[in-house]
C-alpha positions in Angstrom: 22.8 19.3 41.1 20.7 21.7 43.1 17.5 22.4 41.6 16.4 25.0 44.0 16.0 28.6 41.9 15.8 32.2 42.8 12.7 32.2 40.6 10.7 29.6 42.2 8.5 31.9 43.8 8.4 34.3 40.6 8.9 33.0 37.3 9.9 35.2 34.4 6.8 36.6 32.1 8.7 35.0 29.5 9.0 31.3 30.9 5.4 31.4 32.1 3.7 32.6 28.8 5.7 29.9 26.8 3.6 27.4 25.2 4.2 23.7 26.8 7.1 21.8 25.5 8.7 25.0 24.3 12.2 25.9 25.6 12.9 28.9 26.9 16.6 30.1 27.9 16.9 33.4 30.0 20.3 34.9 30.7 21.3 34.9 35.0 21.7 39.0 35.0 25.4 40.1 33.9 27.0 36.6 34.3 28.0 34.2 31.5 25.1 32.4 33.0 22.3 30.9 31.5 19.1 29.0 33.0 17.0 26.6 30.7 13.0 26.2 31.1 10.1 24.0 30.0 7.2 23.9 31.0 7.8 26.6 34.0 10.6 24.7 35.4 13.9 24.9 35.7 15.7 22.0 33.8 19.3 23.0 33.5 22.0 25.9 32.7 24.2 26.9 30.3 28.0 28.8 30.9 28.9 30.8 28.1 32.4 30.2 27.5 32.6 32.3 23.6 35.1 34.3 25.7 37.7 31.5 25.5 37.2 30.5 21.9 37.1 26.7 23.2 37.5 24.6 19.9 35.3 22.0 22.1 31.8 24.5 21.5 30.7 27.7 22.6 28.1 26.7 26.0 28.5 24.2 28.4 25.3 22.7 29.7 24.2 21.1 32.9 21.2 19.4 33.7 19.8 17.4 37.0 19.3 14.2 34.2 22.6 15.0 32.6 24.6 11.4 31.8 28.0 12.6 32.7 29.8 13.9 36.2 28.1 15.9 38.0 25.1 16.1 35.5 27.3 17.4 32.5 25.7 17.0 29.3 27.8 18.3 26.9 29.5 21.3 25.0 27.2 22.8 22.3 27.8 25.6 19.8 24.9 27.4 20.3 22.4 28.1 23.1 19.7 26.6 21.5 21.1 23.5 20.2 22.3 23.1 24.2 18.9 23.9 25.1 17.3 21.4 23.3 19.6 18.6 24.4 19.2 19.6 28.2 15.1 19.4 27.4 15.4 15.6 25.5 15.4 13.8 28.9 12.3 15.7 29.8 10.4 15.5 26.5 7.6 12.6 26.8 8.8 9.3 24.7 7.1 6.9 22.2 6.6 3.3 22.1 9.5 1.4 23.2 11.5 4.6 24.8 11.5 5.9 21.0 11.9 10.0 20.7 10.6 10.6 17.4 9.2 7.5 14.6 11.7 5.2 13.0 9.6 5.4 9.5 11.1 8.3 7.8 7.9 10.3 5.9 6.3 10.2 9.7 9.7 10.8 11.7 9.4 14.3 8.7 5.9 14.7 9.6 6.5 14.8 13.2 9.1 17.1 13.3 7.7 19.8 11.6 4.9 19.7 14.6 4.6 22.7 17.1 6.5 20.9 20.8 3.3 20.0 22.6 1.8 18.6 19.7 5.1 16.3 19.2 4.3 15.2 22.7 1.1 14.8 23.0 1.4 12.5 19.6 4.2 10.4 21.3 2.1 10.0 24.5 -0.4 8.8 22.8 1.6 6.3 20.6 3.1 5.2 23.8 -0.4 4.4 24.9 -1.9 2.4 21.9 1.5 0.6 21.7 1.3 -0.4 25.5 -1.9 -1.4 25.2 -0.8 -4.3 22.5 -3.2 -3.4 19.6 -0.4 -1.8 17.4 3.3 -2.1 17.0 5.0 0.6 17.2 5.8 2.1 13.9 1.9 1.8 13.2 1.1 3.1 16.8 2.9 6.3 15.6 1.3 6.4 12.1 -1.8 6.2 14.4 -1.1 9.0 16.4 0.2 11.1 14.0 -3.6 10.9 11.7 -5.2 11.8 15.1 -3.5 14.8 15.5 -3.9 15.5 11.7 -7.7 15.1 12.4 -7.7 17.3 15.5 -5.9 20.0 14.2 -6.8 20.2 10.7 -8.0 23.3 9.5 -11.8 23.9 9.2 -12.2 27.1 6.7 -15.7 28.4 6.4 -17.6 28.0 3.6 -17.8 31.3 1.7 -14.1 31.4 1.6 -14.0 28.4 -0.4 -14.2 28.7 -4.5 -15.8 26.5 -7.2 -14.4 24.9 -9.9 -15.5 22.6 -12.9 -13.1 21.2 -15.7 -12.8 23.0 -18.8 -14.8 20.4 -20.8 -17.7 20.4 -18.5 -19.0 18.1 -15.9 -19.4 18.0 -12.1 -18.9 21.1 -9.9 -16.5 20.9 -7.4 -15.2 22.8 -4.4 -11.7 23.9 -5.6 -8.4 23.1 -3.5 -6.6 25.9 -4.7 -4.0 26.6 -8.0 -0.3 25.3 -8.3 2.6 28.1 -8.0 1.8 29.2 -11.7 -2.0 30.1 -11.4 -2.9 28.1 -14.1 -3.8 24.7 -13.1 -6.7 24.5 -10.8 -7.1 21.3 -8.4 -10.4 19.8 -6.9 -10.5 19.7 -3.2 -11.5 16.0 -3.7 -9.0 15.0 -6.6 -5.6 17.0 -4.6 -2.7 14.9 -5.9 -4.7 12.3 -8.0 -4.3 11.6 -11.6 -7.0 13.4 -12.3 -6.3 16.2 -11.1 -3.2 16.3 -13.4 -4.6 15.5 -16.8 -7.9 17.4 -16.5 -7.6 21.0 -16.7 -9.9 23.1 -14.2 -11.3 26.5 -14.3 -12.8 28.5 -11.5 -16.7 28.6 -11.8 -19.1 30.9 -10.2 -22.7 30.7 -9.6 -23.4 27.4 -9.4 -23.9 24.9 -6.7 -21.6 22.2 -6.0 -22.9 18.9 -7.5 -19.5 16.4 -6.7 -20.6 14.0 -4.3 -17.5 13.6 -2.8 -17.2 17.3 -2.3 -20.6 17.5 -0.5 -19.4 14.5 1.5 -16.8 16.7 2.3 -18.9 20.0 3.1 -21.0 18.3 5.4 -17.9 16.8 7.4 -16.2 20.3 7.7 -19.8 21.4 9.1 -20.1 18.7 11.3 -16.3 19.4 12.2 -17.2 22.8 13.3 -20.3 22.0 15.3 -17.8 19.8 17.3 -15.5 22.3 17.9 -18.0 25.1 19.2 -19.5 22.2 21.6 -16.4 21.5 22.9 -16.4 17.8 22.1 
C-alpha cells in the first residue's frame, strides 16, 4: 500500500494537536473516504460502505501492516472500532509480544489508562521483563505501580479536611465520605477494617496527630518538590 499522503507536508490541526497514541480519523473531503492517524502519521484508511447496507460491517479498513491481501484488515461496524484495529499493529507491546496483561484486575487497570500512558507502561514492562528480573505478569504489575506513582494526584494541603472517630482518639487527614455523606474514611485506613467499623466525623481546628497521616503529608510535600524540580 502506498503510504505517501497529500498531507505530508501539512497535517491537519486536528491530527497534530492529538495527544500520542490517540487515534484520530479525518474524512478525505466529499468521498466515502476516510484516513486514520497516530501519532501524526498516516496508518491506514477506511471506505464507508453504510450506503450498501453490507451485512459484513459498515467500513472497510486498510492499513500498510494489515494481515490480509493487499493490507486488508477487516470490515468493522463503526469507524472507531476500525480505527483502533488499524492502530494495534502500531501500538508498543509488552513482555512477550503481549498487548495488554494477562492478570485480569491489571489487564482492568490498564485499560482504563489515557493511550500514551498504556504505552509507555507496556514499554516499560517490555523492558524489566527483557532484562530477566521479572516475569512477565509481575513485570506489568511493576509497571503499572510506576505509573500509579508518577501520575498520582498530589492535592495541596488546605484542600484537605480532618477527621477523628466519634469516640475520640488520633486526628487524621480525612479521605473523603461514601455516596451517603455519612461515613467518613481516613486517608490512611481507605478500605481497611477499620475504617468500616469505626465511625468518623469531620474535625476542625486541630492538628493532625496520626503518624501514618504525617508520614503521608510529608511524602505528598516531598512529591511536590519533585515535580516543580523537574525530577
Amino acid at each position: 500500500m502506498n503510504t505517501t499522503h497529500k498531507y505530508d507536508e501539512e497535517l491537519p490541526a486536528e491530527v497534530t494537536e492529538a495527544a500520542a497514541g490517540v487515534v484520530v480519523i479525518t474524512q478525505d473531503g466529499d468521498r466515502p473516504h476516510h484516513d486514520v492517524w497516530m501519532n501524526q502519521q498516516h496508518i491506514g484508511s477506511l471506505f464507508d460502505e453504510t450506503a450498501a447496507n453490507l451485512a459484513r460491517g459498515n467500513f472497510a479498513a486498510w492499513s500498510p501492516k494489515g494481515s490480509g491481501k493487499n493490507g486488508m484488515v477487516g470490515f468493522f461496524d463503526t469507524k472507531e472500532e476500525a480505527g483502533e484495529a488499524i492502530a494495534l499493529p502500531y501500538r508498543p507491546v509488552g513482555p512477550r509480544g503481549m498487548t495488554e496483561p494477562s492478570n485480569r484486575n491489571d489487564r482492568y487497570n490498564y485499560s482504563k489508562l489515557p493511550a500514551d500512558r498504556q504505552a509507555a507502561v507496556a514499554e516499560h514492562a517490555a523492558r524489566m521483563h527483557a532484562e530477566g528480573r521479572l516475569t512477565a505478569a509481575r513485570a506489568w504489575r511493576e509497571a503499572l505501580n510506576v505509573d500509579w506513582r508518577d501520575n498520582i494526584a498530589t492535592p495541596d494541603e488546605d484542600t484537605l479536611f480532618m477527621c477523628i472517630a466519634v469516640n475520640g482518639g488520633e486526628i487524621h487527614t480525612t479521605a473523603g465520605q461514601d455516596d451517603d455523606g455519612r461515613h467518613v474514611y481516613p486517608l490512611c485506613r481507605t478500605m481497611g477494617q477499620n475504617s468500616r467499623l469505626t465511625k468518623y466525623r469531620f474535625i476542625t481546628g486541630r492538628d493532625l496527630t496520626c503518624r501514618t497521616c504525617i508520614r503521608y503529608r510529608e511524602n505528598r510535600a516531598a512529591a511536590r518538590a519533585r515535580k516543580v524540580a523537574g525530577v
